[in-house]
C-alpha positions in Angstrom: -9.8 -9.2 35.0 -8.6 -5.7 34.1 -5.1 -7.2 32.9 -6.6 -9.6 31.1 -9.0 -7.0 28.9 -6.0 -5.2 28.8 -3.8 -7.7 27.0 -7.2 -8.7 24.8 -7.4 -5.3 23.9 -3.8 -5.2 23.0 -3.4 -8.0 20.6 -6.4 -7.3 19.1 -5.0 -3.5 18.0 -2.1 -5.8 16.5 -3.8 -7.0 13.7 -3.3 -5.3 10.4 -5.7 -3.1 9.1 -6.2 0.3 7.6 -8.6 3.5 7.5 -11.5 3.0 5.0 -14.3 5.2 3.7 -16.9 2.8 2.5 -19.1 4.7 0.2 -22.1 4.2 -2.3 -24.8 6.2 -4.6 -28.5 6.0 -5.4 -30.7 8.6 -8.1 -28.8 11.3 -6.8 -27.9 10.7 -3.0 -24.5 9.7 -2.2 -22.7 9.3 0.9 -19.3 8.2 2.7 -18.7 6.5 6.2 -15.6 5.6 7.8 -14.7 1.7 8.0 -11.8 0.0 10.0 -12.8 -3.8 9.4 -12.1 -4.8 6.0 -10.9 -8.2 4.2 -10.9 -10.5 1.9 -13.2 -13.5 2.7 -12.9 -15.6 -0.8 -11.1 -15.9 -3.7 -13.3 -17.4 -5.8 -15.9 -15.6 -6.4 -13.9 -12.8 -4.6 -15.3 -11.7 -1.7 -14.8 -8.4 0.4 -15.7 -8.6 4.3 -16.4 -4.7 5.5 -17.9 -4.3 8.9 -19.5 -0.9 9.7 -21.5 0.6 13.0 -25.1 0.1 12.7 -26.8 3.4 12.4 -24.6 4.9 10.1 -26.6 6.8 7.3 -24.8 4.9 4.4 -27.7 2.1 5.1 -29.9 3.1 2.9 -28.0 3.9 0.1 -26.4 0.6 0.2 -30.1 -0.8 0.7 -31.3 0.7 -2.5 -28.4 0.3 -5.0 -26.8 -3.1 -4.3 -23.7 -1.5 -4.8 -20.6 0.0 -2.3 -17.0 1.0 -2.9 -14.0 1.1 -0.3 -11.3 3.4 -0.5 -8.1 3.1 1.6 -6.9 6.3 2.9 -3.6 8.1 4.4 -4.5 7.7 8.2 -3.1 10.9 8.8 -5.6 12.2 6.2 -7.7 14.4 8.8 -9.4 16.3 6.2 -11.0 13.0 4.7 -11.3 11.7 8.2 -13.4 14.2 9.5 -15.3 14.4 6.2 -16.7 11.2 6.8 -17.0 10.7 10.4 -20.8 11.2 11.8 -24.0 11.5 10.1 -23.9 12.1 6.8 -26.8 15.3 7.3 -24.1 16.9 9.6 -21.9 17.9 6.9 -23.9 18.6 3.6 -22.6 17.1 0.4 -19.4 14.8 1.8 -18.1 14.9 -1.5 -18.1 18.9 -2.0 -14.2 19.7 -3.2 -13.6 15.8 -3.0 -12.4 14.5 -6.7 -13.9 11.2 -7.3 -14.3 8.7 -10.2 -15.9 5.3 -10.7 -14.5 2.0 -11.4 -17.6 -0.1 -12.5 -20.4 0.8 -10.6 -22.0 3.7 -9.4 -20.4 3.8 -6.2 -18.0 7.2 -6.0 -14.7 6.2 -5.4 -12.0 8.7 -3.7 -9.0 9.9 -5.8 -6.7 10.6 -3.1 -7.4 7.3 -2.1 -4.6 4.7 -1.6 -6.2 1.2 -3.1 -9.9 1.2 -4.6 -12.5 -1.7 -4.3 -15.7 -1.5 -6.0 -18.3 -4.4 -4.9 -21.6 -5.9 -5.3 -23.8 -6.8 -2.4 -24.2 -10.1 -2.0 -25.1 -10.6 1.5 -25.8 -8.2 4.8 -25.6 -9.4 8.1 -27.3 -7.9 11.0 -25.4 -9.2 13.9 -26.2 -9.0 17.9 -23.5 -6.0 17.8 -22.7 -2.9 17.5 -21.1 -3.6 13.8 -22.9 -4.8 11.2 -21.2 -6.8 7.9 -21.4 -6.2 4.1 -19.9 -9.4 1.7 -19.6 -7.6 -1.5 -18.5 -9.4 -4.3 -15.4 -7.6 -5.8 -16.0 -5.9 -9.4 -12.5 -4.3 -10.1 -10.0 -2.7 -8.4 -7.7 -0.1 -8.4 -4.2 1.5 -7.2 -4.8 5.1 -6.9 -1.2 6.0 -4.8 1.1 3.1 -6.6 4.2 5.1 -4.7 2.2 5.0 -0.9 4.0 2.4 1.4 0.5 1.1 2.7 -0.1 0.1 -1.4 3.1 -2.1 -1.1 1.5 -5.7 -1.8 1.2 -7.6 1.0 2.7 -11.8 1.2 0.0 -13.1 3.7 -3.1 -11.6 1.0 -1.8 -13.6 -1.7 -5.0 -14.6 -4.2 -4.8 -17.7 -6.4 -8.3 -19.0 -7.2 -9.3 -15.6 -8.9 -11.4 -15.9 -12.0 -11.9 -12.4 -13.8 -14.1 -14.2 -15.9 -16.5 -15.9 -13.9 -19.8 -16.5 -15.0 -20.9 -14.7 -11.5 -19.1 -11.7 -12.1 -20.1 -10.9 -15.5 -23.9 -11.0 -15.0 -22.5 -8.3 -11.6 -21.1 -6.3 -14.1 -24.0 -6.1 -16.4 -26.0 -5.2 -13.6 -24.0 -2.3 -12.5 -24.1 -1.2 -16.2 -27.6 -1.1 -16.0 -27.0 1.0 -12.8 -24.8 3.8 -14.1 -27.2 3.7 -17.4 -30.0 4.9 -15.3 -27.7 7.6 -13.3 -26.6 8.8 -16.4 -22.9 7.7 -16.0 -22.1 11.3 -15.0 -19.1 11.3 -12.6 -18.6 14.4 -10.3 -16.8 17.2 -11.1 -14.6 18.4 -7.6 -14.6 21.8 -8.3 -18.2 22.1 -7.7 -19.7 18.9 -7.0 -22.1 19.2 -10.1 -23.0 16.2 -12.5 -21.6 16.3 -15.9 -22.1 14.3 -19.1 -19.3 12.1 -20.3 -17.9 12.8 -23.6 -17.3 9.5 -24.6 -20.7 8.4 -25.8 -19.0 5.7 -27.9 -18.8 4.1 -24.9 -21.4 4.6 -23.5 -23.3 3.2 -26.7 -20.7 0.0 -26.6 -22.3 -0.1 -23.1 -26.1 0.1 -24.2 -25.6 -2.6 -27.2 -23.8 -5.1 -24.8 -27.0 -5.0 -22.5 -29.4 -4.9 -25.2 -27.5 -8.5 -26.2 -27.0 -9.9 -23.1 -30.9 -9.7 -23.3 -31.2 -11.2 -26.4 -29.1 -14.4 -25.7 -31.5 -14.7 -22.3 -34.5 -14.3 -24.8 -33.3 -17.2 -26.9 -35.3 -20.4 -26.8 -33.1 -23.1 -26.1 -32.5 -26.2 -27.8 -34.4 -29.2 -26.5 -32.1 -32.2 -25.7 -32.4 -34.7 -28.0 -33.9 -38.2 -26.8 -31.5 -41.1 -25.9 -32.7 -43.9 -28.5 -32.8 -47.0 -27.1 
């Protein structure tokens, strides 16, 4: 029996995978945890399989904003690591010193990272385990480290069903606009962990007027169907 767990045990450490740090923000809270289990599920809509140990403080966050990025990191990255291993209380702000940005929602993303996902929450699954599983439907993407070897594109993860434009994804992405419009948009700063206003209110306006639209057309009566004569 002991061989045989042994061997299950073994094969099972053979399948590829990574180090994570699955991450998300809500009015001013933010957090990080550590992930191991993460893969694409779908390619159209693009889905994002992340399974992370129940209890973990990121819960509520995730809870509350809908939203969750995943950031690969260097495995022999002990700084990160250890930054975002344990209860989030038992460190302070896990950002502090950390430079991170955002890709569409308001989910920090890690700048030393290797590859970036940013998702949606589409469905939470609270298993008879000691894991429990995010789906997150993929809003962008990113390579941070294009010259890292574990950013080297990978045959068997080959996706060819893809729609950037799916009518899915777009009503996603106007809901994490609506997101970072209520947080402000401000990303950290990592020399001190403050908030600070972007300068590039054009944008942020271009932002505003495409919601304030997007409304509009939902607004809109539509056109009654017009009756087959006989």
């Amino acid at each position: 029996m002991q061989d045989k767990a042994a061997r299950t045990k073994d094969v099972l450490t053979r399948i590829p995978g990574g180090l994570f740090v699955m991450t998300s923000s809500f009015e001013g809270k933010r957090g990080g945890v550590i992930v191991k289990s993460v893969m694409p599920v779908a390619e159209e809509p693009l889905l994002l399989a992340v399974a992370a140990w129940k209890g973990h403080g990121l819960e509520p966050i995730i809870r509350d904003s809908h939203f969750f990025g995943v950031s690969m990191i260097d495995p022999s990255d002990r700084v990160l690591a250890r930054r975002f291993t344990g209860h989030l209380s038992e460190h302070g702000d896990q950002f502090d010193s950390v430079a991170t940005e955002r890709i569409v929602s308001t989910s920090p993303i890690l700048c030393r990272s290797i590859i970036a996902i940013d998702c949606e929450v589409v469905r939470h699954f609270d298993i008879e385990a000691d894991h429990e599983l995010y789906i997150g439907l993929v809003l962008g993407a990113k390579v941070c480290t294009p010259e890292h070897p574990l950013a080297a594109h990978n045959p068997a993860r080959q996706v060819t069903n893809f729609k950037s434009s799916s009518a899915l994804r777009r009503a996603a992405e106007r809901r994490a606009a609506r997101a970072m419009e209520r947080e402000g948009a401000a990303p950290r700063d990592a020399s001190n962990g403050e908030l600070h206003e972007q300068a590039d209110e054009p944008a942020r306006q271009a932002v505003r007027e495409s919601l304030r639209e997007s409304t509009r057309e939902s607004r809109r009566p539509k056109p009654e169907k017009a009756r087959d004569r006989a």
